[in-house]
VOPAGU-2260 file (C-alpha; in pm, 1 decimal, decimal comma):
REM VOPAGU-2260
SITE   aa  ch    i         X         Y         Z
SITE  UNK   A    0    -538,6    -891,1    -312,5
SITE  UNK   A    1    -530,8    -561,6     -81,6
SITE  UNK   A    2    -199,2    -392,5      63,3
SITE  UNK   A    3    -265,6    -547,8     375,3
SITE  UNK   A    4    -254,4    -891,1     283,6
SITE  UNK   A    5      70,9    -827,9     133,8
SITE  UNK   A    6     391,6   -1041,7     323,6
SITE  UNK   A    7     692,3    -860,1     407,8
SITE  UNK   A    8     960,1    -835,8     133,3
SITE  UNK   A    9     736,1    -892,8    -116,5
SITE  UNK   A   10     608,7    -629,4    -366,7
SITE  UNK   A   11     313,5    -547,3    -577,6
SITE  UNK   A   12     186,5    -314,4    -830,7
SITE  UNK   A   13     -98,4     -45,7    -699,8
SITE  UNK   A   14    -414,6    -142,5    -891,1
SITE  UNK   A   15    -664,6      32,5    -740,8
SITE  UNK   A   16    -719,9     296,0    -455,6
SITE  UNK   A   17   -1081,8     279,9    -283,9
SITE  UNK   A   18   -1175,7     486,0       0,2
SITE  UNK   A   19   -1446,8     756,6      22,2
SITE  UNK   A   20   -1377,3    1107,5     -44,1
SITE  UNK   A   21   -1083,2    1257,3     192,2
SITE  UNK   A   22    -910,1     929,3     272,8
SITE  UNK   A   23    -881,8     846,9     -75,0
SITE  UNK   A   24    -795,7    1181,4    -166,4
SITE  UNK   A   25    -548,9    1132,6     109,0
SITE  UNK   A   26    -396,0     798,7     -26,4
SITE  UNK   A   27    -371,4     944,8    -361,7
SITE  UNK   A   28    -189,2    1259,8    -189,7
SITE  UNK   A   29      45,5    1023,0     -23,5
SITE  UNK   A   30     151,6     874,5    -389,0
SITE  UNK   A   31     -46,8     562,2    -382,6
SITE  UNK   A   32    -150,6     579,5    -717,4
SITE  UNK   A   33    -243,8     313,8    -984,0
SITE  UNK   A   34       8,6     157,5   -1188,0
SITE  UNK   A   35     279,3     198,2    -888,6
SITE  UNK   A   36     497,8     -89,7    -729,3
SITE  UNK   A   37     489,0     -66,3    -362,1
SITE  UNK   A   38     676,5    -317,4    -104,2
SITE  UNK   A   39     585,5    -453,5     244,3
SITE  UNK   A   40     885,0    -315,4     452,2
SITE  UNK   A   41     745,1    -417,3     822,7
SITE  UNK   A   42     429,4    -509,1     984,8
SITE  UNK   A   43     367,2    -381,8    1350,9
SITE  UNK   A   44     410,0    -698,8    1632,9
SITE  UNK   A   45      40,4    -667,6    1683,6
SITE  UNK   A   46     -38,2    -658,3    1327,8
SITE  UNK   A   47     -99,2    -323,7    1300,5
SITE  UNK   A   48      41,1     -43,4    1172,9
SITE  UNK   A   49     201,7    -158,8     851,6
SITE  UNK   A   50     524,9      29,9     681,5
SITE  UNK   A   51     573,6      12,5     320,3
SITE  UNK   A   52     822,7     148,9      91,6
SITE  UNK   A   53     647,0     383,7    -218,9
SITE  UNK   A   54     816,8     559,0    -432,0
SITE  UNK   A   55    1135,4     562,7    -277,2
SITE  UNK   A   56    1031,5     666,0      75,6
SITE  UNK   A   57     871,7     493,1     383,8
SITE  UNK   A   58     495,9     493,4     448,9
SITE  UNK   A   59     289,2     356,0     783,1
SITE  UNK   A   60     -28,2     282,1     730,6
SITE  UNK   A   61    -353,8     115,9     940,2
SITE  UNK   A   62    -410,1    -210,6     830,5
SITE  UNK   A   63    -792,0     -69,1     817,6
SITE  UNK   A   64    -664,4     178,5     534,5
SITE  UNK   A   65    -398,9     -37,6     339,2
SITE  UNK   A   66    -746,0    -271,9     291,6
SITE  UNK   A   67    -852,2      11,3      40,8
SITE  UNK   A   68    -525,2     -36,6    -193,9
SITE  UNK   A   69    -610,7    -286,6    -441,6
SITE  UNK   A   70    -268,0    -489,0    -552,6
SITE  UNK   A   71    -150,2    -675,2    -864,5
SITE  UNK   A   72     107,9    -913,3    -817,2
SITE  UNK   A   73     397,9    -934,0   -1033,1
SITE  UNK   A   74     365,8    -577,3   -1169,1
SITE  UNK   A   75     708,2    -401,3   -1241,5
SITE  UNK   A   76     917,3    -119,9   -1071,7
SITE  UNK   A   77     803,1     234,1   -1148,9
């Protein structure tokens, strides 16, 4: 499962980050790292941006990027 398929409320553990170069350099910046649980706060009335909660601290994303975040379900708090 990706970040973007993720429904509100619901959280997952980071399992992966893809992306080429800067933008994943950029993700990994942002703390979306492996082995961390991130939650689906809101999801834009169009469906796009996305906000998430990581780390303590809100996130928006484009759906387009939160399909390079690679999720495990039922991971723990970090």
């Amino acid at each position: 499962m990706t970040l973007d398929q993720l429904s509100v409320g619901k959280s997952a553990t980071i399992k992966s980050v893809g992306g080429e170069g800067p933008l994943r350099l950029h993700f990994l910046d942002m703390g979306l790292t492996p082995r961390i649980s991130v939650s689906m706060r809101k999801i834009a009335p169009m469906g796009d941006p996305i906000e998430i909660c990581v780390r303590g601290y809100e996130l928006t994303l484009r759906v387009s990027d939160a399909k390079n975040i690679e999720l495990e379900v039922g991971g723990s708090e970090q």
